[in-house]
DRENDRENZA-906049 format. One record per residue: residue in one letter; x, y, z of N, C-alpha, C, O, CB in turn. Coordinates in steps of 0.001 Angstrom, whole numbers, padded with zeros to 6 digits, always signed. Glycine has a CB too. Example, Ala and Ser with C-alpha at 12.3 -4.5 7.8 and 13.67 -1.06 7.14 Angstrom:
2
A+013190-005690+007800+012300-004500+007800+013200-003300+007800+014236-003319+008465+011308-004473+009046
S+012850-002250+007080+013670-001060+007140+012900+000030+007870+013409+001138+008039+014084-000598+005725
END
This chain:
77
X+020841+007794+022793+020599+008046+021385+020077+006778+020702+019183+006934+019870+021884+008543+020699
X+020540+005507+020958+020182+004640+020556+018648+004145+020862+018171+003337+020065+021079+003991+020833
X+017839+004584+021981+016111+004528+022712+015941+005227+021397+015406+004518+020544+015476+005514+024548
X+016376+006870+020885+015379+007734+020347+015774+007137+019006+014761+006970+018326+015462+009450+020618
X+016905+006748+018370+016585+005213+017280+015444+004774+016643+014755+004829+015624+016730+003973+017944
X+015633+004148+018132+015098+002829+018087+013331+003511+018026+012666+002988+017132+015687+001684+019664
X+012695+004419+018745+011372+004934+018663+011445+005388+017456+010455+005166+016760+010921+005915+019640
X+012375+006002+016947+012342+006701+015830+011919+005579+014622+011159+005934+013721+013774+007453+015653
X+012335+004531+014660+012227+003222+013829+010817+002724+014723+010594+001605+014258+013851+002008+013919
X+009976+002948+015559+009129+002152+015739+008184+003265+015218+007108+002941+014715+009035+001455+017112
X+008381+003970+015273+006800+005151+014367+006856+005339+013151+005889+005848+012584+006609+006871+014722
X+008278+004889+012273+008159+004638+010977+007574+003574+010822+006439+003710+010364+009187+004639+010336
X+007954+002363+011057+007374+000872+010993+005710+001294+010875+005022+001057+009882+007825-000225+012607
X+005218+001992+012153+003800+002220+012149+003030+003266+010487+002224+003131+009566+003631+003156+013807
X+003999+004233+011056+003570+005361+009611+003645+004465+008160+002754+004767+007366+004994+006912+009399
X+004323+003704+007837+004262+002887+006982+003135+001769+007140+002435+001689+006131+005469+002461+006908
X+002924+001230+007765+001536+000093+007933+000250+000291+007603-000572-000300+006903+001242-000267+009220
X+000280+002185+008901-000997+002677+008649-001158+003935+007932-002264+004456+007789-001615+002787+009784
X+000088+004512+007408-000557+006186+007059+000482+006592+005948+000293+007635+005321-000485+007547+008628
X+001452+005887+005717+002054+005781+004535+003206+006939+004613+003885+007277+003644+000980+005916+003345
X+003327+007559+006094+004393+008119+006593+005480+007864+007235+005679+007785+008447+004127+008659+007041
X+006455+007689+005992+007659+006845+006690+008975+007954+006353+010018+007506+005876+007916+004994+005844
X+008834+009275+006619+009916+009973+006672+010698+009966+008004+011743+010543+008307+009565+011188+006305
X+009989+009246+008627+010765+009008+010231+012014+007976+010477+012690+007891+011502+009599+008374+011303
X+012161+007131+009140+013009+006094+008631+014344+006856+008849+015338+006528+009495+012674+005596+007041
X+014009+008246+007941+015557+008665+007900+016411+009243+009298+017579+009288+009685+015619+009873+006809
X+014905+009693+009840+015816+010171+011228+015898+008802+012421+016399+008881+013543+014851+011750+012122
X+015408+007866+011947+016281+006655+012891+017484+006354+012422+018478+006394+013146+015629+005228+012985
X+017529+005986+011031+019345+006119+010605+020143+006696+011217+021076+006285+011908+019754+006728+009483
X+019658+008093+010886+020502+009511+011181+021357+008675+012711+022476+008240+012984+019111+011374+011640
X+019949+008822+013420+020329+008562+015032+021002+007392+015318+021856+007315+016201+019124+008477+015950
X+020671+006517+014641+021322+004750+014687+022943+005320+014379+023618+005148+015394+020513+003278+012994
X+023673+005897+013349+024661+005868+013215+025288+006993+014260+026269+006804+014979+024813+005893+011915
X+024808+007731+014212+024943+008679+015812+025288+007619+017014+026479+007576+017321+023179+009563+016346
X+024452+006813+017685+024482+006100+018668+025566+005126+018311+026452+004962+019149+023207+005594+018986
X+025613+004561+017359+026782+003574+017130+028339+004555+017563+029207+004328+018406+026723+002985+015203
X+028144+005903+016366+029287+006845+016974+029895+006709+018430+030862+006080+018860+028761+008206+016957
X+029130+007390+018916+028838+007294+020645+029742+006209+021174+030834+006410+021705+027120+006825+021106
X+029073+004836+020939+029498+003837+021561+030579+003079+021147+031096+002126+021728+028640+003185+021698
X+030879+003601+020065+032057+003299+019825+033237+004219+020526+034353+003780+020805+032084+003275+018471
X+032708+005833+020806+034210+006807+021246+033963+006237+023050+034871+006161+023878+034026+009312+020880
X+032746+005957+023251+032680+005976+024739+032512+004763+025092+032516+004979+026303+031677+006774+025346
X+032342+003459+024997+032427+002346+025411+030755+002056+025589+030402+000927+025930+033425+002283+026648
X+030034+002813+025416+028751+002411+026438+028149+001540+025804+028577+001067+024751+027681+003486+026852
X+026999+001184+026394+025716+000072+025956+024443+000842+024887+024072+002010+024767+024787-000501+027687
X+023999-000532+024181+022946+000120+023407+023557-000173+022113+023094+000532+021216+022642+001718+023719
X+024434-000978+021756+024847-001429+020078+024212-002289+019368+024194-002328+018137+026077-002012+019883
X+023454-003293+020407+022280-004045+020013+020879-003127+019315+020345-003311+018221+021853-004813+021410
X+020597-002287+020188+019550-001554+019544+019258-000568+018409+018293-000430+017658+019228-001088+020270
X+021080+000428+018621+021497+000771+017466+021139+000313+016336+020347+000852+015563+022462+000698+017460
X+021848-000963+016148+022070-001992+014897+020449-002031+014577+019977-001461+013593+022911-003778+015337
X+019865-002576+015274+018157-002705+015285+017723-001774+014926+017025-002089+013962+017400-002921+016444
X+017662-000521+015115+016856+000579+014455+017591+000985+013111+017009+001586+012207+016705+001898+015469
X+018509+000723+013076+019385+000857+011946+018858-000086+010520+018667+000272+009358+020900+000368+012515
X+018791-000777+010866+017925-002014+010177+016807-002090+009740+016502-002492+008617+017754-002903+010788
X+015929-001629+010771+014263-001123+010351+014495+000328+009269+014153+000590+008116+013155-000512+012174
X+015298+001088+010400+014840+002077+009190+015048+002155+007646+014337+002661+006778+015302+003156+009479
X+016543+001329+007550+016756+000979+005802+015925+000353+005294+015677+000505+004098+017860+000208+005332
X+015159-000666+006188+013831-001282+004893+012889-000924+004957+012056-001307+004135+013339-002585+004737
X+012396+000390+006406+011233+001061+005895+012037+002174+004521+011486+002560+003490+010345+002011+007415
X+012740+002314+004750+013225+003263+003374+013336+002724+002295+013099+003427+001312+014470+003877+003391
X+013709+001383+002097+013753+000832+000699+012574+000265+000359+012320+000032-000822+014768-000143+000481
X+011549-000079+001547+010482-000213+001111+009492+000751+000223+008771+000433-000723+010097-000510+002019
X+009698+002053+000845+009284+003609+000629+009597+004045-000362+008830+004865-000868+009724+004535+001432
X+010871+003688-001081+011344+004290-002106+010754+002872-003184+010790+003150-004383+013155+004749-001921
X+010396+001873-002945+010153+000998-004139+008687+001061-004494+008224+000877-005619+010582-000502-003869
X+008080+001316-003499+006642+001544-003529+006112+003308-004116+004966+003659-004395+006158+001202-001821
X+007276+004081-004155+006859+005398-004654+007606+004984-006271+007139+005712-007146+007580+006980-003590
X+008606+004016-006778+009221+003719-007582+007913+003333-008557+007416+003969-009486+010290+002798-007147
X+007568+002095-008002+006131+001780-008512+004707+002063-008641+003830+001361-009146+005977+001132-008233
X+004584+003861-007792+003449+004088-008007+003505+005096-009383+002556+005429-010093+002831+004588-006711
X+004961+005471-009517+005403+006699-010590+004690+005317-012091+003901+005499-013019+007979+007311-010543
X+005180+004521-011806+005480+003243-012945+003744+003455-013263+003271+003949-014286+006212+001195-012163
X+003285+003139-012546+002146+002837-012510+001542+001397-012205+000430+001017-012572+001848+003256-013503
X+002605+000548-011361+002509-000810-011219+002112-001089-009643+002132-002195-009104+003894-001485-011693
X+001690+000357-008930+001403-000091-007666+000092+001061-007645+000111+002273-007862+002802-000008-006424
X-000819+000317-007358-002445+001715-007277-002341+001805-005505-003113+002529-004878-004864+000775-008017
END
């Protein structure tokens, strides 16, 4: 769970750079705290990457939400 994360956070990163599609942010969260779940009831590996996609995806999201904040404003064309 923590791989599909972590991809999940690497095609937002992209959708945000190039195409301004970063609804993929939320489903790396989703999955980041899923995988953390996991490894916390089962001992396994992958908390490093967790944490990592976990991370991307909150600032492609707060990025997403400040940049739609400011296009409402009218302070971002």
């Amino acid at each position: 769970m923590a791989i599909v994360s972590l991809a999940c956070a690497v095609v937002a990163v992209a959708g945000f750079f190039f195409g301004g599609f970063t609804s993929l942010a939320v489903f790396a969260v989703g999955a980041g705290h899923i995988a953390l779940s996991q490894i916390n009831s089962d001992g396994g590996q992958g908390r490093q990457l967790a944490r990592a996609s976990l991370s991307v995806g909150y600032a492609i999201a707060i990025f997403a939400l400040l940049i739609t904040v400011m296009s409402v404003m009218g302070l971002y064309t």
